[in-house]
N, CA, C and O atoms as CSV, one atom per row, in Angstrom:
chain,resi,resn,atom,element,x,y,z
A,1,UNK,N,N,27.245,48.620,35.351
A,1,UNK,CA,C,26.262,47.584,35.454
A,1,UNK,C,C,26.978,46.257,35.684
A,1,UNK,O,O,28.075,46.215,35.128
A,2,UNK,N,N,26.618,45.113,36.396
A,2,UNK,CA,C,27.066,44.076,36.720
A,2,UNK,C,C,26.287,42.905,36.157
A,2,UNK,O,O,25.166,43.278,35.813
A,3,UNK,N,N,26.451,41.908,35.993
A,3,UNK,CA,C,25.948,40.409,35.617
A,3,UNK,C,C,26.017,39.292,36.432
A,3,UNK,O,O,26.948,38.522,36.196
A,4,UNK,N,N,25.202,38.994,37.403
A,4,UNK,CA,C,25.723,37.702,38.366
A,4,UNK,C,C,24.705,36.562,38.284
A,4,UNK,O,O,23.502,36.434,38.511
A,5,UNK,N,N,25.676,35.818,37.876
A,5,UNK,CA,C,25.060,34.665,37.252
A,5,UNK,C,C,25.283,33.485,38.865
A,5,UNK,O,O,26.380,32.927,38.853
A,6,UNK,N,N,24.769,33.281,39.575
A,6,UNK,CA,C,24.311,32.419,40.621
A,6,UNK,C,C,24.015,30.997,40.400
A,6,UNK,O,O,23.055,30.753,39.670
A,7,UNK,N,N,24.829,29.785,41.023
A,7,UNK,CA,C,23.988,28.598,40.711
A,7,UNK,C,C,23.511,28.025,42.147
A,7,UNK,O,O,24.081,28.056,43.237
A,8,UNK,N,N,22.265,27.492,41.760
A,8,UNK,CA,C,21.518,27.471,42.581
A,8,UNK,C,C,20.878,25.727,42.971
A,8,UNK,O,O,20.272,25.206,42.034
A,9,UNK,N,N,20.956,25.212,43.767
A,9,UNK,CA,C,20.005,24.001,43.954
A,9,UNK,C,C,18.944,23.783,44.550
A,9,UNK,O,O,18.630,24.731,45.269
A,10,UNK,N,N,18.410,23.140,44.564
A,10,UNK,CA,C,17.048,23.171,44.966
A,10,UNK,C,C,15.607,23.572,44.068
A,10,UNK,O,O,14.414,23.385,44.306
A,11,UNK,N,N,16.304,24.180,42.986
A,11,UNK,CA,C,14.772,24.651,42.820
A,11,UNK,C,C,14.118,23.415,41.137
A,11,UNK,O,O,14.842,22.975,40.244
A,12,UNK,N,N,13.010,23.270,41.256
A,12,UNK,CA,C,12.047,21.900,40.855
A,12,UNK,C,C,11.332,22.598,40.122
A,12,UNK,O,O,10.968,21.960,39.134
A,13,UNK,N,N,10.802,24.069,40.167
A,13,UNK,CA,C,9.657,24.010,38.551
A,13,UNK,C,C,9.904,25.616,38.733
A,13,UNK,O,O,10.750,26.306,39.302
A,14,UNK,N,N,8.290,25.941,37.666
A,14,UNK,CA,C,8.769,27.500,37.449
A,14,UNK,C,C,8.253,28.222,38.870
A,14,UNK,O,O,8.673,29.379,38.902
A,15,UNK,N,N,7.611,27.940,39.833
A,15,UNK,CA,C,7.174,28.333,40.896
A,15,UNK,C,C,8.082,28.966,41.661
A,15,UNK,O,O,8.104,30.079,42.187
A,16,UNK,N,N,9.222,27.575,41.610
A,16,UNK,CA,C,10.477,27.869,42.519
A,16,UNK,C,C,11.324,29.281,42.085
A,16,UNK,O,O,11.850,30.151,42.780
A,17,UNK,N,N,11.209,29.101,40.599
A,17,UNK,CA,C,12.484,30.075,40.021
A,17,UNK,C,C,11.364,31.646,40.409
A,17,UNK,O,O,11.805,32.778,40.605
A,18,UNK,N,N,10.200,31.323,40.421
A,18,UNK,CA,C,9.600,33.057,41.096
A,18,UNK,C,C,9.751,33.250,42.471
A,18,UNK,O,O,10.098,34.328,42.952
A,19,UNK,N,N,9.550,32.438,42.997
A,19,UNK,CA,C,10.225,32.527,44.457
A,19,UNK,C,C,11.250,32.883,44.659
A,19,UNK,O,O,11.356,33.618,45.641
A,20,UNK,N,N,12.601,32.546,43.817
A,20,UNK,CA,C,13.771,32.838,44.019
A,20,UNK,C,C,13.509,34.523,43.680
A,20,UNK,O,O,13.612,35.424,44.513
A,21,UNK,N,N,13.129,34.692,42.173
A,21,UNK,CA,C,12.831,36.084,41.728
A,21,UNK,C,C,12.342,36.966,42.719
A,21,UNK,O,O,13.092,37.879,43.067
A,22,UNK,N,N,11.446,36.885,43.135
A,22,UNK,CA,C,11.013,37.182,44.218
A,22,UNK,C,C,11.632,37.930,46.000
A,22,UNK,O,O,11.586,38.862,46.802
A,23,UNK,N,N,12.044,36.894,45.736
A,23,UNK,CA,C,12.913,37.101,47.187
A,23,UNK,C,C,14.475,38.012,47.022
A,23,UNK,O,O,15.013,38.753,47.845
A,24,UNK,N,N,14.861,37.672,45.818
A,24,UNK,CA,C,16.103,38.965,45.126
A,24,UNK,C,C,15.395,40.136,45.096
A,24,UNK,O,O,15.692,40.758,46.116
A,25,UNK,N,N,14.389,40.915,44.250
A,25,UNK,CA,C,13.524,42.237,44.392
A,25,UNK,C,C,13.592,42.477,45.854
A,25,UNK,O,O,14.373,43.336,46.264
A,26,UNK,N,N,12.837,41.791,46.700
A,26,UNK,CA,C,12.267,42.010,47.924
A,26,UNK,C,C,13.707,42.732,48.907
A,26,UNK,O,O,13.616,43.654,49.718
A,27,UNK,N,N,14.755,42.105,48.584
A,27,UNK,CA,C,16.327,41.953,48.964
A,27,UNK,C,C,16.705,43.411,48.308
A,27,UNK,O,O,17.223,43.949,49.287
A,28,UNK,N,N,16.750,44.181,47.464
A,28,UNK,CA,C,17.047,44.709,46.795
A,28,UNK,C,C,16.740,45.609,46.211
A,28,UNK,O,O,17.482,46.571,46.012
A,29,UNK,N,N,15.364,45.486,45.726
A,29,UNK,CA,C,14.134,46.669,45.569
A,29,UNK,C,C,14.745,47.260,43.832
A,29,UNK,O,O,14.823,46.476,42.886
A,30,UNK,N,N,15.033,48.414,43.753
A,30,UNK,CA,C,15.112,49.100,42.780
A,30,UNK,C,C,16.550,49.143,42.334
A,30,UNK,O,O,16.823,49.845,41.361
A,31,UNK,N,N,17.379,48.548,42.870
A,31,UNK,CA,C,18.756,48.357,42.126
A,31,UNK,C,C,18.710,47.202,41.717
A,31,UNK,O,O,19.851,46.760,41.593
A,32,UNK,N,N,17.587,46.163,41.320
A,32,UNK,CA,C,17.340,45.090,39.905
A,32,UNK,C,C,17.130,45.874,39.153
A,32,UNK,O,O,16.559,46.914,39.481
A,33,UNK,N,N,17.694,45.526,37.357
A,33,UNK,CA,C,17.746,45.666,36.674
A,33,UNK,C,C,16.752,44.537,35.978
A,33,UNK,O,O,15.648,44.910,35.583
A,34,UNK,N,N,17.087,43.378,35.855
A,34,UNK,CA,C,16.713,41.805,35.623
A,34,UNK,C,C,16.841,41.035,36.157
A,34,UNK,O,O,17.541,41.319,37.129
A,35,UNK,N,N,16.513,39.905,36.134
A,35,UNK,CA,C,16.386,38.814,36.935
A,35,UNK,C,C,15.654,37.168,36.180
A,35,UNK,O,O,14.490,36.794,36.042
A,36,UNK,N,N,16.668,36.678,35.915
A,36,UNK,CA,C,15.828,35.453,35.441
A,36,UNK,C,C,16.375,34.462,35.721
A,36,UNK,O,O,17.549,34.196,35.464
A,37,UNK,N,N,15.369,33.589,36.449
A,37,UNK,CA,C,16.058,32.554,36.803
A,37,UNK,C,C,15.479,31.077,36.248
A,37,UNK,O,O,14.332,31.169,35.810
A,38,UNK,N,N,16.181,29.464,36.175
A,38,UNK,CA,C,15.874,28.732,35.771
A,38,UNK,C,C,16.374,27.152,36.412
A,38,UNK,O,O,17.446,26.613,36.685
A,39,UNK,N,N,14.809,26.763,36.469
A,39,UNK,CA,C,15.140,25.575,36.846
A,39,UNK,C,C,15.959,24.161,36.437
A,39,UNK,O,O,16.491,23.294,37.129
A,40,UNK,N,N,15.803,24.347,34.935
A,40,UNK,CA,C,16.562,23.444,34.473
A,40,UNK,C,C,17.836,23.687,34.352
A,40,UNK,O,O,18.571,22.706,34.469
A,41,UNK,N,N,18.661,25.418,34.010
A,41,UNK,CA,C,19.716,24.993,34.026
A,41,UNK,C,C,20.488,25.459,35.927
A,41,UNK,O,O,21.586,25.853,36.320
A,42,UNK,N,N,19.376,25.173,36.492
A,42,UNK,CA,C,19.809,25.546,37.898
A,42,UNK,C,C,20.536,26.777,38.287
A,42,UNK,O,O,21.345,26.781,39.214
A,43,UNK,N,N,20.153,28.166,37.344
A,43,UNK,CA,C,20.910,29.174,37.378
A,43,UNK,C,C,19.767,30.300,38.280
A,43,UNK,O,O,18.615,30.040,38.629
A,44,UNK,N,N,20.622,31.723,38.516
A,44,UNK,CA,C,19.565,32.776,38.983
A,44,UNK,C,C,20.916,33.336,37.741
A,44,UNK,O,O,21.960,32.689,37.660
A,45,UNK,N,N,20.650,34.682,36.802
A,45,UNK,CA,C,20.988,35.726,36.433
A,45,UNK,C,C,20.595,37.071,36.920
A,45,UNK,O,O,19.418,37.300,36.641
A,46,UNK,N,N,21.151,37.986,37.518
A,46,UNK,CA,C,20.846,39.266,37.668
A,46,UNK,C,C,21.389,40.368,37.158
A,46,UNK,O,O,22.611,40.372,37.304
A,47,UNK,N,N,20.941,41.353,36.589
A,47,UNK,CA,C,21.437,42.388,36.410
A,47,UNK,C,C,21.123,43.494,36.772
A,47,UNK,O,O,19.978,43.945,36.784
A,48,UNK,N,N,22.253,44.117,37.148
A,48,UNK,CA,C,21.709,45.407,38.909
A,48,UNK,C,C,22.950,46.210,38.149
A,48,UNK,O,O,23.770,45.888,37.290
A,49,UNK,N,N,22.671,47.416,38.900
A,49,UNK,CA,C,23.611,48.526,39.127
A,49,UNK,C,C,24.931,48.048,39.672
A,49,UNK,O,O,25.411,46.952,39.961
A,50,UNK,N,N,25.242,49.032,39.692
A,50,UNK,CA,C,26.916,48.458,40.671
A,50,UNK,C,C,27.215,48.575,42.183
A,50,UNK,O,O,28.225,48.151,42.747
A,51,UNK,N,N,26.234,49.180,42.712
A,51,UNK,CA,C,25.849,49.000,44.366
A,51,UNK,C,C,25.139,48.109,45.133
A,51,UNK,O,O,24.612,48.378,46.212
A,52,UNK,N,N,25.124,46.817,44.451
A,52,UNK,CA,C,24.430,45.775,44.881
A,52,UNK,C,C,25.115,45.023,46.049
A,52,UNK,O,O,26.339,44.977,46.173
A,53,UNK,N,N,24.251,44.446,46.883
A,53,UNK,CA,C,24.998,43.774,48.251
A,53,UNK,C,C,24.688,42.194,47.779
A,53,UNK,O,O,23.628,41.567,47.775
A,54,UNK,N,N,26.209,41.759,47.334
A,54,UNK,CA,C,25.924,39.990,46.862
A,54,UNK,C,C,25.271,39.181,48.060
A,54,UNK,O,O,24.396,38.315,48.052
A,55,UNK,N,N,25.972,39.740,49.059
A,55,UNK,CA,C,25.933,39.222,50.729
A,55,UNK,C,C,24.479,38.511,51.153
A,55,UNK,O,O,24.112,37.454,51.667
A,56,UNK,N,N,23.889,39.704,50.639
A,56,UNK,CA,C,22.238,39.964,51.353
A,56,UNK,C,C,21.506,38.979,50.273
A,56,UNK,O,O,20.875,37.976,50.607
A,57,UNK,N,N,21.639,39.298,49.295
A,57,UNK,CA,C,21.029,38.287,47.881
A,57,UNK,C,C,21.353,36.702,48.705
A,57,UNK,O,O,20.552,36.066,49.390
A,58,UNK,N,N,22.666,36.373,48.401
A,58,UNK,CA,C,22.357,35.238,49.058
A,58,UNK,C,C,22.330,34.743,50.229
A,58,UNK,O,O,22.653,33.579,50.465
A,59,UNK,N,N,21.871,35.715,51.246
A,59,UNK,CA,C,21.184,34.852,52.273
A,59,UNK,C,C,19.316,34.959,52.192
A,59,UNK,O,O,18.450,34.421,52.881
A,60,UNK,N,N,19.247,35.824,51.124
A,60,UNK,CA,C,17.671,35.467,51.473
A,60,UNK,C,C,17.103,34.567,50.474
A,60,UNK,O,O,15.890,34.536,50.267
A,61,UNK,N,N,17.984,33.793,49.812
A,61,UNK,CA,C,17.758,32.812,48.707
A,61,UNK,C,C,17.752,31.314,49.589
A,61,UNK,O,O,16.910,30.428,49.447
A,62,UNK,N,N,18.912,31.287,50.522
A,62,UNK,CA,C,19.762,30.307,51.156
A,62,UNK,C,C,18.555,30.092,52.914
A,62,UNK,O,O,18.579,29.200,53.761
A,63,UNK,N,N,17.772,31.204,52.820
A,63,UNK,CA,C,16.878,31.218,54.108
A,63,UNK,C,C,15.510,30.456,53.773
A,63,UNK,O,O,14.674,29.883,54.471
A,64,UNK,N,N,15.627,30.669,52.565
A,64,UNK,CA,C,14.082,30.038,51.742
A,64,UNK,C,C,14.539,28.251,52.091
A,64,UNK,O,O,13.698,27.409,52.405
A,65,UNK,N,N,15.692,28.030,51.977
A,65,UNK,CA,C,15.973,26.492,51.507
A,65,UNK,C,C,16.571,26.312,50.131
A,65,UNK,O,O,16.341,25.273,49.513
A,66,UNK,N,N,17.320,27.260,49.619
A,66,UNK,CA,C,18.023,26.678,48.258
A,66,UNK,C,C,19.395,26.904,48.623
A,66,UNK,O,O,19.831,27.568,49.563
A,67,UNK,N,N,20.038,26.225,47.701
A,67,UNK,CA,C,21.821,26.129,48.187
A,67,UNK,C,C,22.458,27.020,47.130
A,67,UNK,O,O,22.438,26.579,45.981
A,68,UNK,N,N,22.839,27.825,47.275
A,68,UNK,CA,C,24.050,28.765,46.654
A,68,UNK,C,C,25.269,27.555,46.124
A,68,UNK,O,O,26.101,27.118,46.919
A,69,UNK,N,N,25.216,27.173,44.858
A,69,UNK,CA,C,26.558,26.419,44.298
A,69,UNK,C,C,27.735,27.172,43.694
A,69,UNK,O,O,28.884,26.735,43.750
A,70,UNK,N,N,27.410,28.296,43.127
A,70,UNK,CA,C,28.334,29.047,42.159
A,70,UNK,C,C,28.188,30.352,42.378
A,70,UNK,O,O,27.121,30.783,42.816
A,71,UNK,N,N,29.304,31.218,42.088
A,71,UNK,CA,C,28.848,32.816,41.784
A,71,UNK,C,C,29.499,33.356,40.575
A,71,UNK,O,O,30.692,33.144,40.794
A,72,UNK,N,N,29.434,33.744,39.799
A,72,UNK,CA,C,30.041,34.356,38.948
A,72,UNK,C,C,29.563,35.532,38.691
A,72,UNK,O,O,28.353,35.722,38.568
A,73,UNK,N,N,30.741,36.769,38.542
A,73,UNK,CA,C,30.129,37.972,38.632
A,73,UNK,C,C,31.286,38.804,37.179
A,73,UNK,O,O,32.505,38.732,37.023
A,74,UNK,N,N,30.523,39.320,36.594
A,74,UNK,CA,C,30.749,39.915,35.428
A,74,UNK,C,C,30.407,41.442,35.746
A,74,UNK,O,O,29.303,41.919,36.008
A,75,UNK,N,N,31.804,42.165,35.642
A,75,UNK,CA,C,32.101,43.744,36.157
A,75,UNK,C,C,31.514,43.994,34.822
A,75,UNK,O,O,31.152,43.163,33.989
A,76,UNK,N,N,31.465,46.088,34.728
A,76,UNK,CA,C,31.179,46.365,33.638
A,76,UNK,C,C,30.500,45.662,32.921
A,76,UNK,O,O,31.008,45.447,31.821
A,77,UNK,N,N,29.115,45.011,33.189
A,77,UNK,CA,C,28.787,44.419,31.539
A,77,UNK,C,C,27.858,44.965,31.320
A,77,UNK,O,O,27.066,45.334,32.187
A,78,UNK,N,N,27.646,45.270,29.298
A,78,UNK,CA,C,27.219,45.753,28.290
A,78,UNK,C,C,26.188,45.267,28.048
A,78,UNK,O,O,26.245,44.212,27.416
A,79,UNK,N,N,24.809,45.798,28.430
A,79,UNK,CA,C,23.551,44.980,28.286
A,79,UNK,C,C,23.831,45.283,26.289
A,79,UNK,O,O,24.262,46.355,25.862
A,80,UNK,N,N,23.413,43.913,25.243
A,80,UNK,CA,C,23.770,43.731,24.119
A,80,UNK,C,C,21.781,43.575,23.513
A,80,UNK,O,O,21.098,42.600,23.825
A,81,UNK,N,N,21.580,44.015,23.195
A,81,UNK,CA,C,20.524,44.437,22.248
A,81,UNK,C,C,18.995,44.213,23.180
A,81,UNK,O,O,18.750,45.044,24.055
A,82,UNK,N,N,18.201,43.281,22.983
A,82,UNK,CA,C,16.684,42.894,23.494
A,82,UNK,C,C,16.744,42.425,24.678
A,82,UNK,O,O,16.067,42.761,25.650
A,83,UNK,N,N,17.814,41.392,24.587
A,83,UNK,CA,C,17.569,40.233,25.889
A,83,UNK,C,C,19.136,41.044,26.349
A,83,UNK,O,O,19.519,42.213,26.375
A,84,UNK,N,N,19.801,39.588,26.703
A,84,UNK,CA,C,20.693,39.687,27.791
A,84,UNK,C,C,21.832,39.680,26.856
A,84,UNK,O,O,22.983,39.752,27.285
């Protein structure tokens, strides 16, 4: 399982961060795991399988009009109790 924590600009309320949500599923389909994203701290989090295409994620984020700032990607990670 993987963890990619994405920073993101552009996005202004919770509308935006479903749009973003949105457009990752659509990208991706059934190798999301989770997905939450947030406007205030300008992040996307995902958690997918380990056959995920980073590539494709962010261009259909970056086609909408938001800017890809960061990637950070966490191999192997241990989903830890309820949440994340």
């Amino acid at each position: 399982m993987k963890k990619i924590i994405l920073g993101i600009d552009g996005m202004r309320c919770g509308m935006c961060e479903a749009h973003i949500n949105d457009a990752v599923r659509k990208c991706m389909g059934d190798k999301i795991i989770k997905i939450k994203s947030s406007h205030k701290k300008n992040t996307c989090q995902i958690l997918s399988d380990d056959s995920i295409d980073l590539d494709a994620i962010k261009n259909s984020i970056t086609k909408d009009g938001y800017r890809i700032t960061s990637t950070e990607i966490i191999e192997n990670y241990t989903k830890r109790g309820l949440f994340w």
